[in-house]
Backbone as JSON Lines, residues from 0, in Angstrom:
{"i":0,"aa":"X","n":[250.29,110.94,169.44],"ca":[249.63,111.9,170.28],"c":[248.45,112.49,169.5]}
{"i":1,"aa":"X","n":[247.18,112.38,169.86],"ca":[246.25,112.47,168.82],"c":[246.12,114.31,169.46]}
{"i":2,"aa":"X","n":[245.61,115.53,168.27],"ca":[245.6,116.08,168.15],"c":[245.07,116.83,166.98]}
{"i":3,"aa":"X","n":[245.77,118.25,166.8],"ca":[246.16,118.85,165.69],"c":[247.17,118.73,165.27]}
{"i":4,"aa":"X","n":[247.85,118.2,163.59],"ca":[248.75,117.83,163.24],"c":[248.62,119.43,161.81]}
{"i":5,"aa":"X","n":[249.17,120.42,162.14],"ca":[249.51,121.8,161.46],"c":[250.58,121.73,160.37]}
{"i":6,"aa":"X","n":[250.41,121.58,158.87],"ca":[251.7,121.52,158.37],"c":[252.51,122.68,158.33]}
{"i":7,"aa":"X","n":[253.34,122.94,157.76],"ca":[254.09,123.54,157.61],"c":[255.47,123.54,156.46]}
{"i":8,"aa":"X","n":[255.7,124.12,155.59],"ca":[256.54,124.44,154.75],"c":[257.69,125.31,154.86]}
{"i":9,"aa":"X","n":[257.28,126.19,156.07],"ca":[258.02,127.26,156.88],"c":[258.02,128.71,156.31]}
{"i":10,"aa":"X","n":[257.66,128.78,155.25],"ca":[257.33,130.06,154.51],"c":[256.89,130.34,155.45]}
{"i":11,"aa":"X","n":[256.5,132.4,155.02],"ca":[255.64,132.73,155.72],"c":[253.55,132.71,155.17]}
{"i":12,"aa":"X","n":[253.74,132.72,154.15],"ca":[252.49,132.03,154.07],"c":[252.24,130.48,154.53]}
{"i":13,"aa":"X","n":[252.65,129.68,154.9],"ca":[252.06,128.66,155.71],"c":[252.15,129.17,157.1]}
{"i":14,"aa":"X","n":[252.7,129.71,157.47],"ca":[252.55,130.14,158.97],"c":[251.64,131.06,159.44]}
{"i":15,"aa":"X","n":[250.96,131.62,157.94],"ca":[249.7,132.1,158.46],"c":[248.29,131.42,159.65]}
{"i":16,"aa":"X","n":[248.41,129.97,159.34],"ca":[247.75,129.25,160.01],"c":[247.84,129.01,161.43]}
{"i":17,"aa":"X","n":[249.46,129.89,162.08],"ca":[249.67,129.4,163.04],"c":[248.37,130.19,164.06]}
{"i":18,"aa":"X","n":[248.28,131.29,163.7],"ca":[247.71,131.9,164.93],"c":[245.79,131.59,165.31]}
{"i":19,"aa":"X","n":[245.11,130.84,164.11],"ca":[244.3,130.34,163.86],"c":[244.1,129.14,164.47]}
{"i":20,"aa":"X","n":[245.12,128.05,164.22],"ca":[245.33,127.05,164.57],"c":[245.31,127.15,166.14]}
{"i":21,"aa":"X","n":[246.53,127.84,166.49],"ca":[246.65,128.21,168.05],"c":[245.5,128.31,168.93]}
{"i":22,"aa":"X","n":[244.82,129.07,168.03],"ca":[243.11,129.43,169.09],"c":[242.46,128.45,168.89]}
{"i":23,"aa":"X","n":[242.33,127.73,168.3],"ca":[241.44,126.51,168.0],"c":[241.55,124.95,169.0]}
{"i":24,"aa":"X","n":[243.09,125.32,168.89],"ca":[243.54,123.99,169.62],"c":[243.6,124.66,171.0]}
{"i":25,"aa":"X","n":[243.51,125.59,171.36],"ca":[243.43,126.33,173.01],"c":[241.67,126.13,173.09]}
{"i":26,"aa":"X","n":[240.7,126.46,172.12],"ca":[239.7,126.09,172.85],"c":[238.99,124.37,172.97]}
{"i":27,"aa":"X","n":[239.69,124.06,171.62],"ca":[239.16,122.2,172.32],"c":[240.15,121.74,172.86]}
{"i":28,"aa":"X","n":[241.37,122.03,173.71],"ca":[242.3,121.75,174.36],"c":[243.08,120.71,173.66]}
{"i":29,"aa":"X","n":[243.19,121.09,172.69],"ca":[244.21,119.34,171.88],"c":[245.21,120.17,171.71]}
{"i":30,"aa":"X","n":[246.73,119.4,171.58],"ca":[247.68,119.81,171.31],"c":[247.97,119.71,170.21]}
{"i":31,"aa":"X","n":[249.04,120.68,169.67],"ca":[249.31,120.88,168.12],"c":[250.62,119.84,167.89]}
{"i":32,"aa":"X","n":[250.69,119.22,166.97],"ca":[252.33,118.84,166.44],"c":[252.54,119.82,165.3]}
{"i":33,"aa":"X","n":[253.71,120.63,164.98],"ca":[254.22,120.62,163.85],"c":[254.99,120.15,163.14]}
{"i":34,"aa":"X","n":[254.56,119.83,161.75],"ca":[255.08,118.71,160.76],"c":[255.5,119.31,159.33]}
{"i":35,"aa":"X","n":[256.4,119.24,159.25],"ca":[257.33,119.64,157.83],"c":[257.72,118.2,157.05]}
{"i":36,"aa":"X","n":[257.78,118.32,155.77],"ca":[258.03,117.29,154.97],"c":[259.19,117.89,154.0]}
{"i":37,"aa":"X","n":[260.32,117.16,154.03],"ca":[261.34,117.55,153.49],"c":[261.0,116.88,152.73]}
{"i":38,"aa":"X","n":[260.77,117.35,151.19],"ca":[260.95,116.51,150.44],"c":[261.93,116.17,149.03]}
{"i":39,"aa":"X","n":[262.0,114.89,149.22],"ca":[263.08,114.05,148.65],"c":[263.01,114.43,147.33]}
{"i":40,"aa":"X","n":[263.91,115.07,146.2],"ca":[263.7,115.52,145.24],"c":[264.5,114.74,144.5]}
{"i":41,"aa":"X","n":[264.66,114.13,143.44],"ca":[265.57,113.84,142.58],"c":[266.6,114.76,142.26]}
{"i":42,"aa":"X","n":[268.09,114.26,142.49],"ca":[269.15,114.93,142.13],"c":[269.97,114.52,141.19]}
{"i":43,"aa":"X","n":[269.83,115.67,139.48],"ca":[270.95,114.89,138.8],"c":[272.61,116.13,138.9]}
{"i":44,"aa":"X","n":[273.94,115.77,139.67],"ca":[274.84,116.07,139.63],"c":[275.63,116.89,138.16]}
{"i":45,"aa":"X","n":[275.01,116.09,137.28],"ca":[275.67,117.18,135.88],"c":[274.55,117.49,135.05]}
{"i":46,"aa":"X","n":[274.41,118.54,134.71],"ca":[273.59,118.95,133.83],"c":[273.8,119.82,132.2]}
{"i":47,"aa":"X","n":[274.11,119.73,131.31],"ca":[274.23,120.45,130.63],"c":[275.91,120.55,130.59]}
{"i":48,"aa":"X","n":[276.82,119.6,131.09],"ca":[277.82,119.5,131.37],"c":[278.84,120.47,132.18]}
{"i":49,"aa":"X","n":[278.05,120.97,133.29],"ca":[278.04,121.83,134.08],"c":[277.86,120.86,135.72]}
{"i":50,"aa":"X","n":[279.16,120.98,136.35],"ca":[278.75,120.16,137.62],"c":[278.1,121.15,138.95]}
{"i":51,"aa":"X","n":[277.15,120.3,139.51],"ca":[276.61,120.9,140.76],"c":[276.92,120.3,141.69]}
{"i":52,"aa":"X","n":[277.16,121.14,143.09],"ca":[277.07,120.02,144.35],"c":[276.19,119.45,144.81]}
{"i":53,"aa":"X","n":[276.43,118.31,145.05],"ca":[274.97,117.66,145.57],"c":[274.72,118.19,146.98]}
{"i":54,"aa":"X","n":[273.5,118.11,147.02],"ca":[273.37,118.84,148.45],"c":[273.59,118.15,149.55]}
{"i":55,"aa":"X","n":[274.38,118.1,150.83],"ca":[273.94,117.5,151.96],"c":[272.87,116.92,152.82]}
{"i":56,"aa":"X","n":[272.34,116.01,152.28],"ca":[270.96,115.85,152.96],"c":[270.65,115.63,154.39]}
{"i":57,"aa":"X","n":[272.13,115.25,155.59],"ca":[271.9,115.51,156.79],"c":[272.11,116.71,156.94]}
{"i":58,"aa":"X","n":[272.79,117.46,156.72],"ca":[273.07,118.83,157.12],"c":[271.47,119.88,156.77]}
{"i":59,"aa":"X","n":[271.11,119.35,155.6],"ca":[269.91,119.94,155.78],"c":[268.87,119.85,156.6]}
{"i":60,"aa":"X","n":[268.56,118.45,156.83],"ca":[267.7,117.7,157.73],"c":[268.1,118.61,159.3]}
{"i":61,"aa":"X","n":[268.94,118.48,159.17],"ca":[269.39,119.23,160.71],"c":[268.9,120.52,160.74]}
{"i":62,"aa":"X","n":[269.31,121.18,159.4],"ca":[268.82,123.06,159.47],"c":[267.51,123.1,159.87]}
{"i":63,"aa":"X","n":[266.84,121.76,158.92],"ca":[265.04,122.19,159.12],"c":[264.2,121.96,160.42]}
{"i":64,"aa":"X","n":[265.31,120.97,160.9],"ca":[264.73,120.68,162.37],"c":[265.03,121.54,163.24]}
{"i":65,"aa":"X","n":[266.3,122.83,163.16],"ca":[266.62,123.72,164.09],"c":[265.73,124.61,163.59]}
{"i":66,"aa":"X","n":[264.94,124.82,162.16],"ca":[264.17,126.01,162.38],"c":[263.07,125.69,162.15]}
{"i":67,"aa":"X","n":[262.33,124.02,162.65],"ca":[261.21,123.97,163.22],"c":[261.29,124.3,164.36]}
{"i":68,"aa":"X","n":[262.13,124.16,165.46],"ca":[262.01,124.13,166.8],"c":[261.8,125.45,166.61]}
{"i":69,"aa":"X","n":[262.19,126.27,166.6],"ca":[261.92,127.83,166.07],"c":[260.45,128.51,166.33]}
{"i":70,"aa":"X","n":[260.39,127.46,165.05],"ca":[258.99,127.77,164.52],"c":[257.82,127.53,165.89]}
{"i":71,"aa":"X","n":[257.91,126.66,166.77],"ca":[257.48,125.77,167.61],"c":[257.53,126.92,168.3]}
{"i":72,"aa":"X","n":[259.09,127.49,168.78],"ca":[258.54,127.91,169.53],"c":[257.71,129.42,169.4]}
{"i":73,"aa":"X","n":[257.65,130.16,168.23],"ca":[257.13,131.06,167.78],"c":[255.44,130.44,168.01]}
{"i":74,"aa":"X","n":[255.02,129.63,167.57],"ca":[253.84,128.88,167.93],"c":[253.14,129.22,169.91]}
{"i":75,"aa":"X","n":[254.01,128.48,170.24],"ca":[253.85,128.04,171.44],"c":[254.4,127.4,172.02]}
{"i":76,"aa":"X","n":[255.08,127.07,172.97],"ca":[255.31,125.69,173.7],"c":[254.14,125.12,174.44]}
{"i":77,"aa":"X","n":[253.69,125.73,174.91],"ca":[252.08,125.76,175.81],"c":[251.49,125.14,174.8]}
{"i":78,"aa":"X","n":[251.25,124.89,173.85],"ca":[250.4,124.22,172.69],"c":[250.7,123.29,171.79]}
{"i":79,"aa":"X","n":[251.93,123.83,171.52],"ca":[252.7,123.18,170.6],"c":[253.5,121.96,171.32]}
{"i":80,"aa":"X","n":[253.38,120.79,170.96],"ca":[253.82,119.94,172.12],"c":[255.32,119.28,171.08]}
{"i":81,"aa":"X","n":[255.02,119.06,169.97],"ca":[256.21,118.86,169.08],"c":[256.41,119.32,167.93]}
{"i":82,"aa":"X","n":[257.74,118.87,167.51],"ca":[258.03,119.84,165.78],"c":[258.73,118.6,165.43]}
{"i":83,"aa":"X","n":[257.96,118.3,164.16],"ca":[258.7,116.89,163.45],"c":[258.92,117.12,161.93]}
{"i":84,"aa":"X","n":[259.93,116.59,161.55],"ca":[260.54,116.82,160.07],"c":[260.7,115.24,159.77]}
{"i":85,"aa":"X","n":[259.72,115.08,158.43],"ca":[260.33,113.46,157.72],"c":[260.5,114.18,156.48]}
{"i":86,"aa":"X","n":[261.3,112.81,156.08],"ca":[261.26,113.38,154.74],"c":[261.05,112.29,153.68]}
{"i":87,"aa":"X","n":[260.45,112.8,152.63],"ca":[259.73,111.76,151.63],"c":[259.1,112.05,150.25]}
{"i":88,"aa":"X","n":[259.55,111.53,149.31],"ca":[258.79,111.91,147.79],"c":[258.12,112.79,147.55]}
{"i":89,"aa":"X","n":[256.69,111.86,148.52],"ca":[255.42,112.33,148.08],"c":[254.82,113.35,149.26]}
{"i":90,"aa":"X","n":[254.72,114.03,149.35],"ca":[254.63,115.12,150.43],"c":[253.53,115.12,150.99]}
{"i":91,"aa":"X","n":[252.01,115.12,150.29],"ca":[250.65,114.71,150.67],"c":[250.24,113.83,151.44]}
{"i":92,"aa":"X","n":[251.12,112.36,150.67],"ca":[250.74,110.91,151.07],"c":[251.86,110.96,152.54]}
{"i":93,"aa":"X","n":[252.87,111.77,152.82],"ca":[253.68,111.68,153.86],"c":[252.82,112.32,155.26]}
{"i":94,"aa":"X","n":[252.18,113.5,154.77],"ca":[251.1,114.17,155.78],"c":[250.02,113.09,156.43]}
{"i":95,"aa":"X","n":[249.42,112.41,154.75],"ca":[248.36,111.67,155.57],"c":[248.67,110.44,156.68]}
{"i":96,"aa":"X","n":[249.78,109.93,156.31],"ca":[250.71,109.05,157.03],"c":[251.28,109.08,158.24]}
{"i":97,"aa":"X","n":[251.23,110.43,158.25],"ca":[251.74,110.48,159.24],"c":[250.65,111.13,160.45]}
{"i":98,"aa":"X","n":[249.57,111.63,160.11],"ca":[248.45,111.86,160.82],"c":[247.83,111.44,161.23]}
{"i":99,"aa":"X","n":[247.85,110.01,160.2],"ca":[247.0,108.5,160.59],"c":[248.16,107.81,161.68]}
{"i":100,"aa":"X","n":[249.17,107.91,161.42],"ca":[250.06,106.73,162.39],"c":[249.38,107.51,164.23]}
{"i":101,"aa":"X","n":[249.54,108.67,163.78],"ca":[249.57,109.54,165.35],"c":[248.11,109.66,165.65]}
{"i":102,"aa":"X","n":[247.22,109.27,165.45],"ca":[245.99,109.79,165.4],"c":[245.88,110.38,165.39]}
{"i":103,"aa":"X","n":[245.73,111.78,165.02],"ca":[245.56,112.98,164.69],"c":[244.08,113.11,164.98]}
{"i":104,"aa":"X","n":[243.44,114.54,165.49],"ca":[241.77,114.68,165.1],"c":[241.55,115.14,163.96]}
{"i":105,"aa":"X","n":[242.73,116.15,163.42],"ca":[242.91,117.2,162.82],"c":[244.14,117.26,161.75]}
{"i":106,"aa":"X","n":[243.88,117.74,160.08],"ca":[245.09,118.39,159.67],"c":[245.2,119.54,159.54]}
{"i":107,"aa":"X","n":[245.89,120.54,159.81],"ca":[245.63,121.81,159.29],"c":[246.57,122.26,158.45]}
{"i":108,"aa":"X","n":[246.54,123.5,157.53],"ca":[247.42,123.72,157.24],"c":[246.9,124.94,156.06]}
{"i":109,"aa":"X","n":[247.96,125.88,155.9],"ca":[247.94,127.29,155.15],"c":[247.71,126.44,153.42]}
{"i":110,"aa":"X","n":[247.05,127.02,152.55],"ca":[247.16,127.12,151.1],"c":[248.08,128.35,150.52]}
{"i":111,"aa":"X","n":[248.27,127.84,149.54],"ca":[249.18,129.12,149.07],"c":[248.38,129.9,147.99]}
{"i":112,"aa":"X","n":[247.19,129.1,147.79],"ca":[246.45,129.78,147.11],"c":[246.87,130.09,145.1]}
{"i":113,"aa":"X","n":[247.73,128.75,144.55],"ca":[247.75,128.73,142.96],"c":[246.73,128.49,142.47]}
{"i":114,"aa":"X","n":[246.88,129.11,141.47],"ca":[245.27,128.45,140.42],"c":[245.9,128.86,139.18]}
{"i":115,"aa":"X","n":[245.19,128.26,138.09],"ca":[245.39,127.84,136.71],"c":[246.82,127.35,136.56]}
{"i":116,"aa":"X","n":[247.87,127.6,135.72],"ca":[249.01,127.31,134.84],"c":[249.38,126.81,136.07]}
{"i":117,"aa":"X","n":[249.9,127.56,137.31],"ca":[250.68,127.53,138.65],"c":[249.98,125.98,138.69]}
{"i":118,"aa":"X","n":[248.75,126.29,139.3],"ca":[248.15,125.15,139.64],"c":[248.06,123.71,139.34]}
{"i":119,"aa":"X","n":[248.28,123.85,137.7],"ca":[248.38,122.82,137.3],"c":[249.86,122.08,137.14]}
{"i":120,"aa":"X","n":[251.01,123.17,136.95],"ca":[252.22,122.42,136.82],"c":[252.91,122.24,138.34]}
{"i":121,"aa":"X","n":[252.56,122.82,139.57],"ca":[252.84,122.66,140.52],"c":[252.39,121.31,141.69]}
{"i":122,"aa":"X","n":[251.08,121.43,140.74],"ca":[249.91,120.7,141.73],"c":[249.24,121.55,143.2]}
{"i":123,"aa":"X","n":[248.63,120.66,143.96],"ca":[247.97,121.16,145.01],"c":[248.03,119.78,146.22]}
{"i":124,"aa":"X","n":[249.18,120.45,147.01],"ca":[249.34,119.73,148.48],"c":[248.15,119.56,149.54]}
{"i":125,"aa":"X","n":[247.56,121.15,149.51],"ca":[246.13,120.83,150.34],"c":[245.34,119.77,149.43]}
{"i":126,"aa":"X","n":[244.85,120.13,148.26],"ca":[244.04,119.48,147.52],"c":[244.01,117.45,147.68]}
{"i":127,"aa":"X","n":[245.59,117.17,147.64],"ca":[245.79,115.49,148.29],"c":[245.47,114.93,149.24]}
{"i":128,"aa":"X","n":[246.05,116.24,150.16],"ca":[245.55,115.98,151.7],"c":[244.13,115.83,152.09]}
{"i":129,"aa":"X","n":[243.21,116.63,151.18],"ca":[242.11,116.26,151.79],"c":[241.09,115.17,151.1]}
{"i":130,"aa":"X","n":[241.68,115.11,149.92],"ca":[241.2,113.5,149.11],"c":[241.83,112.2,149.83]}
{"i":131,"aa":"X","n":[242.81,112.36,150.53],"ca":[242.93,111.06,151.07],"c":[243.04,111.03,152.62]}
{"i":132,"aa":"X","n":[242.81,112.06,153.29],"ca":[243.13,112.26,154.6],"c":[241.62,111.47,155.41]}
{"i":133,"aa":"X","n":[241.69,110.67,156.42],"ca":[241.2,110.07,157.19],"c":[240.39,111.26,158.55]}
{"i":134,"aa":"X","n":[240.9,112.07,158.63],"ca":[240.81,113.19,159.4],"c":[240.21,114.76,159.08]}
{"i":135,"aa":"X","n":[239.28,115.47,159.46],"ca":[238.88,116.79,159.04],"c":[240.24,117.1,158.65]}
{"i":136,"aa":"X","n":[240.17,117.89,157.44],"ca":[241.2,118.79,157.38],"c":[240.71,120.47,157.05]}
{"i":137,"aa":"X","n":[241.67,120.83,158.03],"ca":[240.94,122.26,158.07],"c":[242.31,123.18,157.4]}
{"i":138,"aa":"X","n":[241.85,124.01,156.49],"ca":[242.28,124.72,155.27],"c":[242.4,126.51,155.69]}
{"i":139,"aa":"X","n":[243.52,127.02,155.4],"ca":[243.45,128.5,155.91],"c":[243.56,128.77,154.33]}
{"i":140,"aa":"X","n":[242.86,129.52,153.39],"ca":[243.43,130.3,152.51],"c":[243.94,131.52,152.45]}
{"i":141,"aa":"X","n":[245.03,132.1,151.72],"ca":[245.1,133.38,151.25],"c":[243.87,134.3,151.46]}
{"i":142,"aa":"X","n":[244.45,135.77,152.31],"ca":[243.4,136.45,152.35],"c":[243.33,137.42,150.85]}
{"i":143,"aa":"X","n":[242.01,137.76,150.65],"ca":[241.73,138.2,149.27],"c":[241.99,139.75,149.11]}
């Protein structure tokens, strides 16, 4: 469904974008998807000889999809036409992938706004997205 494809992390700083996004896609009439990327983290079970539970990865998958729909509908339904959760490694390369499969016009999506130390040991999700994205990507930052 080509559109606006809005990420989302579900914080409330990424959801800053929603109400931005919203007006944008109400005046060129495209519909929004929202898209969350669960991503696939490496799990080691003992650490330090200390056991952890591994986490449920359907049970989670399920939580995130009940509080995208949420989110969706906090969005809109009128706009918001879907709420999709994949999940995958690389979180950037999963956005662009998935924007390109759908045609997308659009990526959007909130920054969280790291810089230096943060920045560098965290990385930058917008920053991928728009080096490899096929599509405008339109960027909300942190207000100052």
């Amino acid at each position: 469904m080509p559109g606006i494809v809005l990420t989302t992390d579900l914080s409330e700083e990424s959801k800053r974008a929603f109400a931005p996004v919203r007006a944008l896609a109400a005046r060129l009439g495209l519909p929004v998807t929202l898209l969350s990327v669960l991503e696939d983290l490496p799990f080691e079970p003992t650490a330090g000889g200390l056991m952890a539970v591994y986490p449920d990865r359907t049970q989670m998958k399920r939580d995130w999809e009940s509080a995208m729909q949420a989110a969706a509908d906090l969005f809109g339904r009128d706009v918001c036409k879907q709420a999709v959760v994949v999940e995958a490694a690389d979180v950037p390369r999963a956005i662009v992938e998935y924007a390109h499969a759908q045609k997308a016009d659009y990526i959007a999506m909130a920054t969280h706004g790291r810089s230096g130390l943060r920045r560098l040991l965290l990385g930058s999700v917008a920053e991928q997205v728009v080096r490899h994205a096929h599509v405008p990507v339109l960027l909300y930052p942190p207000s100052a």
